[in-house]
N, C-alpha and C positions, 0 to 999 in steps of 0.2 A: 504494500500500500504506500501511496506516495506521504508524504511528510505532511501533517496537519499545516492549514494554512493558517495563520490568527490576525486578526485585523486589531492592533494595539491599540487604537482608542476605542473601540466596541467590546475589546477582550473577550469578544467570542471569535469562531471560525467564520471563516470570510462565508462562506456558502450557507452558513445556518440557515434558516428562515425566521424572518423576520417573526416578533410574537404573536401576532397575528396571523399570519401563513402559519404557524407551528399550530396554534391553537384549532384552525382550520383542518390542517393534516390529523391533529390527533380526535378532531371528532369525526372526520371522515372513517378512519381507520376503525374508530370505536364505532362505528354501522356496519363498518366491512367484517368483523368481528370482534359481534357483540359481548359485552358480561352478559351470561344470565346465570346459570348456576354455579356453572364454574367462572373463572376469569377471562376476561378478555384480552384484548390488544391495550388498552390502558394500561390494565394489570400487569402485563407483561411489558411494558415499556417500547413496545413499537417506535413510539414518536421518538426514542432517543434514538433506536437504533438508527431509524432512516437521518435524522438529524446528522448522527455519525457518518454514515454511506455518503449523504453529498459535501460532507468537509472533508473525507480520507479520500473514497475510492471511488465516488463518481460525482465529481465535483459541476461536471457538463450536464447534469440531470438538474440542477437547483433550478435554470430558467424554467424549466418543464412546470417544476413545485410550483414557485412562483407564477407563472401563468394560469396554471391549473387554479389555484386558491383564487385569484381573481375572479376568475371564470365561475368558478362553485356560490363566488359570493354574486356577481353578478346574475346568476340563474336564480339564484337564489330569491335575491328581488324582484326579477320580473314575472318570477311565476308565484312567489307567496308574501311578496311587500315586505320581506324581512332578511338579513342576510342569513347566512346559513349557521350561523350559530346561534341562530335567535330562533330558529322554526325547530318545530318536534318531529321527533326521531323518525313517524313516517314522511313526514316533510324531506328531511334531508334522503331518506332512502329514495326517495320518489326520483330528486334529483341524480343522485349520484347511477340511479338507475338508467337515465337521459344521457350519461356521461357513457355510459356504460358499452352504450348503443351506439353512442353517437351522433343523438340526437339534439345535438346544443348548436343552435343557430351562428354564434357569432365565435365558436372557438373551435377548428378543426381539428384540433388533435386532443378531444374533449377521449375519444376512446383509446388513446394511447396514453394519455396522462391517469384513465382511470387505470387503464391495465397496470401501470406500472407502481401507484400508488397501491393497487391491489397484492401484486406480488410483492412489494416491500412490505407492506403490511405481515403479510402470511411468511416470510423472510425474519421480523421481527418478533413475532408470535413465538415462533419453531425452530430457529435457528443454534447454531451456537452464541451463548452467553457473553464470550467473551468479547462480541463483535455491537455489543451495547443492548443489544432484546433479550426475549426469553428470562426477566427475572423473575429469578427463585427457581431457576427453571419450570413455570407454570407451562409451557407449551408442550416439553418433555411430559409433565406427570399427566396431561390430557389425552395426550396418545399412547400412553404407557412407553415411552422411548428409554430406557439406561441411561442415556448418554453414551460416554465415549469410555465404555468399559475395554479392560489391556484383556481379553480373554474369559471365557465365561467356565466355567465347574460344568460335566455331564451332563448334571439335572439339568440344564438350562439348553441343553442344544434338543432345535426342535419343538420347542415349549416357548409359552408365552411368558416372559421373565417378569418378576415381582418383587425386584430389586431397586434400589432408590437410583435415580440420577443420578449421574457424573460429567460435570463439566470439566474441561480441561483448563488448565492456570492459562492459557494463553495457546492460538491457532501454532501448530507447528509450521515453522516455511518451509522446509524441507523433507521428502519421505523420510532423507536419512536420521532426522530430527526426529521423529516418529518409531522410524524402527530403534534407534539406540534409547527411546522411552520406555518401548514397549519391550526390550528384555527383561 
């Protein structure tokens, strides 16, 4: 990943989204998936992961956010007189549903901006921890996922395991990094 970029009088990352885009992405995401029994994309911290993804590793994707969020807020008003963080939750689904499709008049890449907001979402959900989502690992214990166990005991091969999570201290770069871990 290329080197965090930081913008010294804002002391955040150049690419963050502004708190307003942020707060837009994190209730989008929180539609895209929901809390209901279990946790959601909140819970899990999606919005920091994707926050992280366009200040480290896809810095070219922020105009996308930023567009996007516009766009969401503008649909927003012309179809329910409120922006999108002010209408209820089938409100915004209705919307994001339009996007979805691509059914947004005045923003063309309304179905590329959802797909990709959609995959980072579900990116953030489920992913490795150590890449800013999935806290507490909640994405892992939804699926019943181990994590990133070095090997499993007999009982387990074959069978559905019922063992806790494991994240790794940090993504390995290298297989070789990985193999001289896992002896």
């Amino acid at each position: 990943m290329p080197a965090k970029r930081i913008d010294e009088r804002r002391g955040r990352m150049k690419s963050d989204l502004i708190p307003r885009h942020a707060a837009i992405v994190e209730a989008a995401a929180a539609r895209i998936f929901p809390t209901t029994a279990t946790p959601g994309a909140t819970e899990a911290g999606a919005l920091n992961y994707i926050q992280r993804l366009l200040a480290e590793a896809y810095p070219e994707l922020a105009p996308l956010y930023r567009s996007g969020c516009r766009a969401l807020e503008r649909h927003a008003k012309r179809r329910f007189g409120k922006g999108f963080l002010r209408i209820a939750a089938p409100e915004q689904d209705a919307v994001l549903a339009e996007f979805e499709t691509g059914r947004v008049r005045d923003f063309r890449q309304a179905s590329d901006f959802f797909e990709t907001l959609r995959s980072h979402t579900m990116e953030g959900v489920l992913g490795e921890p150590a890449y800013g989502g999935n806290r507490g690992l909640v994405g892992w214990r939804l699926v019943g996922f181990p994590g990133h166990q070095f090997g499993y005991a007999d009982p387990y091969i074959g069978r559905r395991v019922d063992i806790e999570p494991v994240a790794v201290e940090r993504p390995y770069l290298t297989e070789e990094e990985w193999r001289a871990k896992s002896r």
